[in-house]
C-alpha positions in Angstrom: -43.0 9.6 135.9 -39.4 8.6 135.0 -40.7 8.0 131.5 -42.2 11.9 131.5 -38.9 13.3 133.4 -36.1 11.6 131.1 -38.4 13.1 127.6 -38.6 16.8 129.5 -34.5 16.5 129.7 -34.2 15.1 126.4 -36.3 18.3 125.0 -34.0 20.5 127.0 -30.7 19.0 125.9 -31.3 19.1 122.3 -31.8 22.6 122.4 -28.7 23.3 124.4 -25.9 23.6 121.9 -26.3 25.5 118.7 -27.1 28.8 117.0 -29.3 31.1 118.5 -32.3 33.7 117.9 -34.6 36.4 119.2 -37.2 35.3 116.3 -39.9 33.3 117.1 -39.2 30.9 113.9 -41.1 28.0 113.3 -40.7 25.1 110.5 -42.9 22.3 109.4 -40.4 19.7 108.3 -42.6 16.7 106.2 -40.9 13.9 104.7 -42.2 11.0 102.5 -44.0 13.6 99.8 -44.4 11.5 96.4 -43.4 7.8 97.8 -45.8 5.0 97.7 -46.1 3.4 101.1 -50.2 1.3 100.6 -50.8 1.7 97.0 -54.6 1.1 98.0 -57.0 -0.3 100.5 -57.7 -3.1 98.8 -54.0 -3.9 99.0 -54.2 -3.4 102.9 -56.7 -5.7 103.5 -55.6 -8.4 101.3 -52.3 -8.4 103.0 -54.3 -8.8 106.1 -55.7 -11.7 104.9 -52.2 -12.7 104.2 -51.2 -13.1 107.6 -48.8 -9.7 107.9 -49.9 -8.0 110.8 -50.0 -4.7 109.2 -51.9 -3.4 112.8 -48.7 -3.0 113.8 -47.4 0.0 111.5 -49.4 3.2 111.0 -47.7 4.3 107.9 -48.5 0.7 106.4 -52.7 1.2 107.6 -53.0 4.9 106.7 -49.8 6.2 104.6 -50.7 6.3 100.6 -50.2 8.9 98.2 -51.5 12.1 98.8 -54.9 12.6 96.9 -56.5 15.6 95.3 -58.6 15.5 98.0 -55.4 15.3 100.7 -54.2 18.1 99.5 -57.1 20.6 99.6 -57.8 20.3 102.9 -54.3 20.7 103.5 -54.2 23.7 101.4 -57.3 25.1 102.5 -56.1 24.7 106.4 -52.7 26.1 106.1 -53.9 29.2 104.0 -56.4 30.7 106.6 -53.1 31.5 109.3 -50.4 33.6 109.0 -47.2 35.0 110.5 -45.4 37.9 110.9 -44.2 39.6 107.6 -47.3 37.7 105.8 -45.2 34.5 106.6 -47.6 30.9 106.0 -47.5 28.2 107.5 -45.4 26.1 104.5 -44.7 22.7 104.9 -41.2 21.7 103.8 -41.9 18.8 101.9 -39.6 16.7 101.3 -39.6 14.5 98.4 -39.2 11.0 97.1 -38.8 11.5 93.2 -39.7 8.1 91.8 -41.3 5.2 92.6 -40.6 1.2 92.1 -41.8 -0.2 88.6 -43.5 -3.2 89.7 -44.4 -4.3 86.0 -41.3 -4.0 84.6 -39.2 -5.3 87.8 -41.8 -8.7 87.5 -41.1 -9.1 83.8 -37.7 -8.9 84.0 -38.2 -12.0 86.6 -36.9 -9.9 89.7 -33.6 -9.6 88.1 -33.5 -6.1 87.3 -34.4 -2.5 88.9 -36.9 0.3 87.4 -38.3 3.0 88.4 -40.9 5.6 87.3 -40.8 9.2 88.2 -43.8 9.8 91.2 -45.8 12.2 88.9 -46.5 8.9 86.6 -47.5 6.8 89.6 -49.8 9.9 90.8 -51.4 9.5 87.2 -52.3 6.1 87.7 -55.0 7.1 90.2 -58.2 8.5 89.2 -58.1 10.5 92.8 -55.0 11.5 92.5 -54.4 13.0 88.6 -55.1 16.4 89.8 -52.3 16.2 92.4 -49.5 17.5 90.7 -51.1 20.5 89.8 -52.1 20.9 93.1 -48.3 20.5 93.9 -47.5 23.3 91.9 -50.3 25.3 93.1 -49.4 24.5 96.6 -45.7 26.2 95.9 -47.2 29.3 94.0 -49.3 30.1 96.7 -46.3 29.8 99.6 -48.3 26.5 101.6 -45.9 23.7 100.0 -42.0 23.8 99.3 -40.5 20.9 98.0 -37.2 19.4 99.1 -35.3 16.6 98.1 -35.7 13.2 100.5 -34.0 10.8 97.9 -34.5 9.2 94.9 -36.5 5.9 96.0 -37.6 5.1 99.5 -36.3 2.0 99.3 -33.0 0.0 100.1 -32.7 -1.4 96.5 -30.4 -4.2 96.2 -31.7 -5.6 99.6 -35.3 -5.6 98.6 -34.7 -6.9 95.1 -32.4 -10.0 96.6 -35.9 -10.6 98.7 -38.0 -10.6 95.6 -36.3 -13.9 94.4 -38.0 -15.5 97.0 -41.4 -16.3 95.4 -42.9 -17.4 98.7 -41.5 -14.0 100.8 -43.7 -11.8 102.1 -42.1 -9.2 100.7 -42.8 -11.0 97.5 -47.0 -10.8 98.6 -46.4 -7.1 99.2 -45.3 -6.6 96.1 -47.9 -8.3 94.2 -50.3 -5.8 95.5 -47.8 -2.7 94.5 -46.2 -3.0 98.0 -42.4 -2.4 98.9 -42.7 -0.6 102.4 -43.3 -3.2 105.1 -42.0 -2.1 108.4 -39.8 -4.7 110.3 -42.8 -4.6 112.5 -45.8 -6.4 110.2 -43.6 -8.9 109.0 -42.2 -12.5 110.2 -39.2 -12.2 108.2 -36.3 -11.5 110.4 -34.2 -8.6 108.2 -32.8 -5.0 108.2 -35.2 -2.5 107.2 -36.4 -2.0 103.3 -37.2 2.2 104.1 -33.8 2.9 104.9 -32.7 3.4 101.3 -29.0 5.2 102.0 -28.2 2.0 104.7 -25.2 0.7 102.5 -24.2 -2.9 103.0 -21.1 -3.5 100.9 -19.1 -1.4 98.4 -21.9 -2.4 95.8 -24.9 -0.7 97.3 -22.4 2.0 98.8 -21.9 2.7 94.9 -25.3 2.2 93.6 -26.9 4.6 96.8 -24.4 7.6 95.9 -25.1 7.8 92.3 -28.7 7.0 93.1 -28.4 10.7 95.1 -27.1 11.8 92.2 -29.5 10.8 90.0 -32.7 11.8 92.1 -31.1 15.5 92.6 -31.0 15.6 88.8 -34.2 14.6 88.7 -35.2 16.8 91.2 -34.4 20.2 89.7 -35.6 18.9 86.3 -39.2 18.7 87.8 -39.6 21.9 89.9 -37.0 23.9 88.1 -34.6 25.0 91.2 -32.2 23.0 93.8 -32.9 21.5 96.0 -31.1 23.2 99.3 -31.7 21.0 102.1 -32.3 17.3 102.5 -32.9 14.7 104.5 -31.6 11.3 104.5 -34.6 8.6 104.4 -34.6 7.2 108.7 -32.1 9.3 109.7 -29.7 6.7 108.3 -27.2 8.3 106.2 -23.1 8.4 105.5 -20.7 11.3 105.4 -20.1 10.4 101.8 -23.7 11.2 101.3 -23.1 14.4 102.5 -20.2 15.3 99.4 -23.0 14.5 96.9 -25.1 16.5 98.0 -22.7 19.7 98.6 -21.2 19.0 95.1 -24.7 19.5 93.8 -25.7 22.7 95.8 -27.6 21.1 98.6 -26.0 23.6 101.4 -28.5 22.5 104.4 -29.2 19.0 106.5 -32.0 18.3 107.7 -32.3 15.5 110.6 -32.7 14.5 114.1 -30.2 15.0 116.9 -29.0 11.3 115.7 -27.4 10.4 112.3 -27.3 6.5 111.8 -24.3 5.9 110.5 -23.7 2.6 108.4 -20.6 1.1 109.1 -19.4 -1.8 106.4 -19.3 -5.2 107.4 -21.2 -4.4 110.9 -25.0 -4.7 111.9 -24.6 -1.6 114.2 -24.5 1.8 113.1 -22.0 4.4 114.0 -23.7 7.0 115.7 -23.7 10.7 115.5 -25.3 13.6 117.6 -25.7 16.7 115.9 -27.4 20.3 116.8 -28.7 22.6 114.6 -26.4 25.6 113.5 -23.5 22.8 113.3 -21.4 22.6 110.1 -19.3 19.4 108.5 -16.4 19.8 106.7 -18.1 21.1 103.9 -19.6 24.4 105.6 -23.0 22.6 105.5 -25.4 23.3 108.5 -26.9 20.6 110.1 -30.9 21.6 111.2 -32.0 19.4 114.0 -36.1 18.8 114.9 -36.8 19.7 117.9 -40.4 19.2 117.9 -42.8 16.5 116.9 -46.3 16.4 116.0 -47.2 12.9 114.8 -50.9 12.5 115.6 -51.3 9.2 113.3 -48.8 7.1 115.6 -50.0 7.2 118.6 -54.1 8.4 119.4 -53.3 8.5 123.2 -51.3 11.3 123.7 -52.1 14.7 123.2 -50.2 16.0 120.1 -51.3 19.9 120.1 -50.4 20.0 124.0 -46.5 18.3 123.5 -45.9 20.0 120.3 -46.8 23.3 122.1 -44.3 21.8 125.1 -42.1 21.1 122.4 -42.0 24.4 121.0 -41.9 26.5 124.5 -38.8 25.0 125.0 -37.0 25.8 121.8 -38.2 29.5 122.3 -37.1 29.5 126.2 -33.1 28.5 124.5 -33.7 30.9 121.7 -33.9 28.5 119.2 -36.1 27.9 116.3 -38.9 25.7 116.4 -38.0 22.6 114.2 -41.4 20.5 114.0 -41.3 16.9 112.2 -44.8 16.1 110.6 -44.6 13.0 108.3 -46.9 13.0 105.4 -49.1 10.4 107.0 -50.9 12.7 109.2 -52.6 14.2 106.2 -53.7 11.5 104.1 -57.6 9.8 104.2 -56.8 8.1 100.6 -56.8 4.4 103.1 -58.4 6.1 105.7 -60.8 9.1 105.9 -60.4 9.4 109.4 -57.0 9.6 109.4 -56.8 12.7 107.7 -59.9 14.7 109.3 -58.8 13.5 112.7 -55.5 14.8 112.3 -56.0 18.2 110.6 -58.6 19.4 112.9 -55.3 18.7 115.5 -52.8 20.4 113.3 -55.9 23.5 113.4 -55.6 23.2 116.6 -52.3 23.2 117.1 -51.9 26.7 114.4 -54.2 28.2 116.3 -52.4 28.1 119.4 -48.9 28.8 117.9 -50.5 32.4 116.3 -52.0 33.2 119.5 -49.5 32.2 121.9 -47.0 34.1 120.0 -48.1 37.0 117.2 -44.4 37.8 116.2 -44.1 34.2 114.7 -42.3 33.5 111.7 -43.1 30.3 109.2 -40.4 29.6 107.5 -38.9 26.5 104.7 -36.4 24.6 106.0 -34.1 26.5 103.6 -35.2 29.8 104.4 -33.9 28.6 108.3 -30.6 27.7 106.6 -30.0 31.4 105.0 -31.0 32.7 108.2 -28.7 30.8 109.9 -25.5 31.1 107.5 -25.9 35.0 107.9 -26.8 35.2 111.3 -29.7 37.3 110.2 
């Protein structure tokens, strides 16, 4: 009952500060889009056999690549609602451009980082070499808007010093095209790999920011327009982070009511609370989730039910309806049953939203942002 009580206020006082609306808005924030998490099934269960208790993670059991298969039931599930306006039901998806190299990182004897852009890896899958133009059919048809995430998902200098240790189990990872092993599966006692903008020292600090860089470059390359939100891989990100992104056009910041700060030389993080309308220095506004629908983490609750909870409350302050929805909860490429399971929820859950409230508007993360910045 405590439990129940303390998440009620915690829903409450998020919504509190911040700008405010009449509209009925409601956003599908999705992050992880183009980032290998379990390159196959095969690799799950081997690393089960291993010993790493990947029971312990869902993204590790059912996170992959999104198939061609993912992606038109997606598709096909988000196109049968609408809002107000003609407004769909578009996930913002936000986007990890490239991928580890495993072949040339092993033959340059763990010495030396490479990467491939995540349209090569999708190539390297007979289920998945449709994908990309599914992508780009997805974002012709108003269902899927991408949005930049980072360049890697993956704190590189700290998993590369790992890889030198042939008898790691990071190193058994990534002999089955592995580099995302939750603190949770493993014995090795070390900060998180996912956390890819967690700076240690003025070295990674360095390599992280032009990394950004890079990945934004990358990023407009591919889909031929900025990127103008983001979202910092776990929350975990640095004020400087922020300049490199504004400097390349990135006006928006995506988050949770915490930003993990790393501080240089500590193991804790400087924390920060933020709301959404908020700016930084920069005139960038800060959006906050306020609402979560995760089915894949946790079977026992009922995710339609809090995520409509979730989203009563925002509309009670006047607030847009900011709903996180990682990319795990669509995919069956490990797991079949992962991804039926789950979408018959999220139908569940759009079917509600339409009916509970006719006037609402989907809208990008973005397209939030420009409302916001004009008070429209």
């Amino acid at each position: 009952m405590i439990n129940k009580l303390k998440s009620i206020a915690k829903n409450h006082l998020v919504n509190v500060p911040g700008w405010r609306t009449n509209r009925k808005i409601v956003v599908f924030e999705s992050d992880d889009w183009g980032t290998i998490r379990m390159s196959s099934g095969d690799s799950l269960s081997k690393l089960s056999e291993s010993g790493i208790k990947v029971q312990n993670c869902h993204y590790v059991q059912n996170d992959a690549l999104a198939s061609e298969e993912d992606l038109e039931g997606l598709f096909n599930l988000l196109s049968t609602y609408k809002g107000v306006a003609g407004s769909r039901p578009t996930i913002t998806a936000n986007v990890i451009m490239t991928n580890p190299d495993f072949d040339k990182i092993r033959a340059s004897g763990y010495t030396k980082y490479h990467n491939e852009l995540f349209t090569e890896t999708l190539d390297k899958y007979p289920e998945h070499k449709g994908s990309f133009r599914l992508w780009k059919e997805g974002i012709s048809e108003g269902l899927f808007h991408p949005q930049f995430h980072g360049r890697e998902h993956v704190q590189v200098m700290r998993w590369m010093s790992a890889l030198r240790d042939p008898d790691s189990e990071t190193r058994k990872a990534f002999d089955v095209g592995v580099f995302g092993l939750s603190t949770t599966v493993t014995a090795e006692k070390r900060k998180s790999y996912m956390a890819s903008y967690d700076w240690d020292d003025t070295q990674s600090r360095d390599f992280i920011l032009k990394s950004i860089a890079n990945g934004l470059s990358l990023f407009t390359s591919l889909f031929g327009f900025q990127s103008l939100s983001s979202i910092a891989p776990n929350y975990t990100w640095h004020n400087e982070v922020e300049k490199v992104l504004n400097d390349r056009g990135t006006r928006y910041i995506q988050g949770g009511r915490v930003q993990k700060s790393p501080q240089m030389g500590r193991e804790k993080f400087n924390k920060k609370r933020h709301f959404t309308g908020q700016k930084n220095d920069l005139g960038q506004i800060y959006l906050v989730r306020n609402c979560k629908f995760e089915p894949s983490s946790n079977h026992n609750i009922d995710w339609v039910d809090r995520c409509m909870s979730n989203i009563k409350t925002a509309f009670l302050w006047k607030k847009p309806a900011i709903i996180e929805m990682h990319r795990v909860n669509t995919i069956g490429f490990i797991n079949p049953q992962n991804r039926s399971r789950n979408l018959k929820k999220l139908d569940q859950l759009l079917k509600r939203i339409t009916k509970t409230w006719p006037d609402v508007e989907f809208m990008t993360s973005d397209q939030l942002g420009k409302a916001i910045e004009n008070n429209e």
